[in-house]
Phi, psi and omega in degrees: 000117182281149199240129170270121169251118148304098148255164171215115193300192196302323190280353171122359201284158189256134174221109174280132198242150139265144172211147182224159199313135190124291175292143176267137190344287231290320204264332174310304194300328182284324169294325156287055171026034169283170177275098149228148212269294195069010192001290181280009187044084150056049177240005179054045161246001178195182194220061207241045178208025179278136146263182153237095185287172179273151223283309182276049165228325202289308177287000186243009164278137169312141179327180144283121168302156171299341160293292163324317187282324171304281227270336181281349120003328180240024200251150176266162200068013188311164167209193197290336174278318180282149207220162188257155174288318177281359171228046174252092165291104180314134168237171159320311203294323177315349204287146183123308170350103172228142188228168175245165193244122211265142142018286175294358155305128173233115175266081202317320182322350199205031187245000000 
């Protein structure tokens, strides 16, 4: 069953992802050419895969851990919905999903 992830890049554009159960934001969101870095490939050393779920989405996610929560501390523009991205597993329930890619992102990948 394929799952719809909503982003909306750093410029405001709405870019609609197919993803299926399992897969993770961070890599759905790079295949669609968004700036997520990801630096540590999903090892939560950096936080250059921060995203902003959207507010009625954000209570339907598994918490953030106390590590995830520590590294977004560095992230910039964090606000109360942001979550790093390599540590978001997609499921069914998910379909739908929307984050935003925040303003203050940079990807060395494209400098």
């Amino acid at each position: 069953m394929s799952i719809t992830v909503t982003f909306i890049d750093p410029r405001g554009k709405v870019i609609e992802t197919a993803a299926e159960s399992g897969d993770n934001l961070l890599r759905v969101g790079q295949a669609a050419g968004l700036p997520l870095e990801g630096t540590c490939e999903g090892q939560m050393a950096c936080s250059t895969c921060h995203v902003i779920v959207a507010a009625d989405w954000f209570e339907r996610l598994s918490p953030a851990s106390e590590e995830e929560e520590d590294m977004l501390d560095f992230a910039a523009g964090a606000r109360r919905t942001s979550r790093l991205s390599c540590q978001i597993e997609l499921t069914a329930e998910m379909d739908g999903l929307t984050v935003t890619v925040p303003a203050t992102s940079s990807d060395a990948r494209r400098m």
